[in-house]
NUBATOR-576908 format. One line per field, with one value per residue: chain; residue number from 1; x, y negated, z of N, C-alpha, C, O in turn. Coordinates in steps of 0.001 Angstrom, whole numbers, plus 500000, padded with zeros to 6 digits. Example, Ala and Ser with C-alpha at 12.3 -4.5 7.8 and 13.67 -1.06 7.14 Angstrom:
cadena <- A,A
num <- 1,2
n_X <- 513190,512850
n_Y <- 505690,502250
n_Z <- 507800,507080
ca_X <- 512300,513670
ca_Y <- 504500,501060
ca_Z <- 507800,507140
c_X <- 513200,512900
c_Y <- 503300,499970
c_Z <- 507800,507870
o_X <- 514236,513409
o_Y <- 503319,498862
o_Z <- 508465,508039
This chain:
cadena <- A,A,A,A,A,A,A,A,A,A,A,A,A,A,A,A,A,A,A,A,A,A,A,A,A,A,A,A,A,A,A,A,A,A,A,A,A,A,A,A,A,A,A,A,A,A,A,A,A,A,A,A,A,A,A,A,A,A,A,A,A,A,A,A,A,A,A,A,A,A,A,A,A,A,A
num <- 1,2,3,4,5,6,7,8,9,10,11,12,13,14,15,16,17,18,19,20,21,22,23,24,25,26,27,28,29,30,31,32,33,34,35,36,37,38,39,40,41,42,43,44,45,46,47,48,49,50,51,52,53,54,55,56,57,58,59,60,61,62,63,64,65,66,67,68,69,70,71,72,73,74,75
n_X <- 533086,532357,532914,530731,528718,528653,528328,525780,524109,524480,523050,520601,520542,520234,517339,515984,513287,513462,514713,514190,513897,516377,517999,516615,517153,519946,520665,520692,522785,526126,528606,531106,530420,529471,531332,533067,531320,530971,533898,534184,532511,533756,534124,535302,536897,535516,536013,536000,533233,530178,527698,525083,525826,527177,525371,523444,525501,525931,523621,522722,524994,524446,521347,520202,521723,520833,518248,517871,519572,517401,515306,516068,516926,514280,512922
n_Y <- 211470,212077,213875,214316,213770,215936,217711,216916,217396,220423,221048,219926,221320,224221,224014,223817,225621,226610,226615,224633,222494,222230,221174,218793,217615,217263,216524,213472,212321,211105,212099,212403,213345,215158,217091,216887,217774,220649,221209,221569,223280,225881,226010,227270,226177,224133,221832,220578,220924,219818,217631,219047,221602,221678,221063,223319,225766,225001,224682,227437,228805,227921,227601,229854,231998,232629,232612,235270,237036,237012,238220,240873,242142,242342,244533
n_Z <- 914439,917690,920696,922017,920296,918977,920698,921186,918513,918339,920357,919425,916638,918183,919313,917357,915144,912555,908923,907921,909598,910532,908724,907031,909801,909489,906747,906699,907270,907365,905447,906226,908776,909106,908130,910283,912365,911066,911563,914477,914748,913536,910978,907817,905023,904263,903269,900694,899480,898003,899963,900127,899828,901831,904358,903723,904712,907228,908552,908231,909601,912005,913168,911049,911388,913985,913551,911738,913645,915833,914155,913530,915550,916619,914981
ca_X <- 532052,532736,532858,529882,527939,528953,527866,524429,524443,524926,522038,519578,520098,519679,516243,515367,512848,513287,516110,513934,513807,517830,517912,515473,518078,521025,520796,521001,523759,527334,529775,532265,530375,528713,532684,533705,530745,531973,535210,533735,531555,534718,533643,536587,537264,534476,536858,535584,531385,528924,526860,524018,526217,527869,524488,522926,526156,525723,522347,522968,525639,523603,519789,519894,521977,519912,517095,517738,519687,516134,514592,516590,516354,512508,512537
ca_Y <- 211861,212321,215090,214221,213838,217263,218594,216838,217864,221555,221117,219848,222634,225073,223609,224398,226940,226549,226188,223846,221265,221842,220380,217433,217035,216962,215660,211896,212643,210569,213621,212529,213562,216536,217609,217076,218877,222046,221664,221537,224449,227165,226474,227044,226125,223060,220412,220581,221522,219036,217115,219485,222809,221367,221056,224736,225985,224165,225101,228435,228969,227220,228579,230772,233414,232789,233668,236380,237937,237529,239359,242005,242710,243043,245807
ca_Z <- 915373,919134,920725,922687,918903,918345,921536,921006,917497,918470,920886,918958,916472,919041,920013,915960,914762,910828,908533,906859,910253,910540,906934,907799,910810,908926,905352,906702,908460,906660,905051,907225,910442,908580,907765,911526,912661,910219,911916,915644,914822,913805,909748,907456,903462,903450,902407,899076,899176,898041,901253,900502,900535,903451,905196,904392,905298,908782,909037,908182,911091,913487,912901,909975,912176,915240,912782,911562,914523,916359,912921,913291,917024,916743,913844
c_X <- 532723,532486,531455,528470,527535,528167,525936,523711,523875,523479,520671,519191,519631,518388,515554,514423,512950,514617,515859,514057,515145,518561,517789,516493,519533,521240,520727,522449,525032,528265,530768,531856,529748,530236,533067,532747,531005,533208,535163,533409,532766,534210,535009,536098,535784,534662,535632,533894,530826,527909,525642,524753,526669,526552,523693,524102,526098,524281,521973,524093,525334,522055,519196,520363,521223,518591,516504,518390,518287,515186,514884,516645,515000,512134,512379
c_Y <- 212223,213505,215361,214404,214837,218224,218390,217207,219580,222216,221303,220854,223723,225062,224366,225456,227263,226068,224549,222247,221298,221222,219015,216385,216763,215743,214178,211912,211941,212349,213309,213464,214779,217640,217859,218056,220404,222723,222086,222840,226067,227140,226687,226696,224972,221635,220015,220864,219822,218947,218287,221364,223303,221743,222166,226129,225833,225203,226918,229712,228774,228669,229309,232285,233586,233368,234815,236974,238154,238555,240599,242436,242959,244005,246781
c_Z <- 916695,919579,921556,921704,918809,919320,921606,920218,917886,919503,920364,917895,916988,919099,918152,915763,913005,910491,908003,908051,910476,909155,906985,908840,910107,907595,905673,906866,906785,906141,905996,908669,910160,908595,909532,911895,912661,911541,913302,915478,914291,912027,909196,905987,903094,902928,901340,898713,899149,899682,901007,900513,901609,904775,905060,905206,906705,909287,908940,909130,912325,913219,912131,910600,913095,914722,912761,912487,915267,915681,913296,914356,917218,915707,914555
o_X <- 533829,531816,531092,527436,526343,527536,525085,522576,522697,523010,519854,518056,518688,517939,514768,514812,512407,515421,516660,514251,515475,519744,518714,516648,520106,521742,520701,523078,524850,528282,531252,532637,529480,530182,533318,533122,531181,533388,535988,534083,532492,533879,535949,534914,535167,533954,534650,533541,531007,527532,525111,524180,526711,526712,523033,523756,526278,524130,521055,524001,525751,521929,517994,519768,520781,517966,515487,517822,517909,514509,513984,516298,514634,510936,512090
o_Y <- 212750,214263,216522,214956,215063,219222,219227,217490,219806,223354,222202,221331,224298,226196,225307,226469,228230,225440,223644,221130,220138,220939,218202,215164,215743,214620,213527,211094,212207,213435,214275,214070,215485,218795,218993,219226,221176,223803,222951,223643,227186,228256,226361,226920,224956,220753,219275,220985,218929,219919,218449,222241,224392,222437,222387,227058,226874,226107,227466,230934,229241,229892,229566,233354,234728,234300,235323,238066,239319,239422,241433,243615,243822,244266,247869
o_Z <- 916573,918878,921741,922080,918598,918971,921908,920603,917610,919467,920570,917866,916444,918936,918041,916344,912470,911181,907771,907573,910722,908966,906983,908839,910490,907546,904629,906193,905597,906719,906586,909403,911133,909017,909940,911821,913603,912106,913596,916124,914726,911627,909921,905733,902029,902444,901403,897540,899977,900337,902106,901159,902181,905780,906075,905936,907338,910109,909550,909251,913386,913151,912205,910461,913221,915228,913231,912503,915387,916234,913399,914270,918016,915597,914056
């Protein structure tokens, strides 16, 4: 994946409101470019995860923190 992928990638999560449409966005996605992604994004130890632990992992660094940090600032 390019680094340009990554940066579009990184975008389009952003734009996300659900874990469930960063899912949707991912799960096509090749393991190779799901793996670079990881590596782009600061992931560590995902050598080894199954394509779908790989991708709530992902989605869980991307819009699962943005989530819940917004959750937890409006309490």
């Amino acid at each position: 994946m390019t680094s340009r992928g990554v940066t579009d990638a990184v975008d389009r999560l952003a734009t996300m409101t659900s874990r469930a449409d960063g899912t949707a966005y991912l799960s096509p996605w090749p393991l190779r470019d799901l793996r670079d992604l990881a590596t782009e994004l600061g992931l560590r130890g995902v050598g080894g995860l199954r394509k779908a632990d790989l991708v709530e992992r992902l989605v869980e660094h991307t819009i699962g923190y943005r989530l819940t940090s917004t959750a937890l600032r409006r309490r």
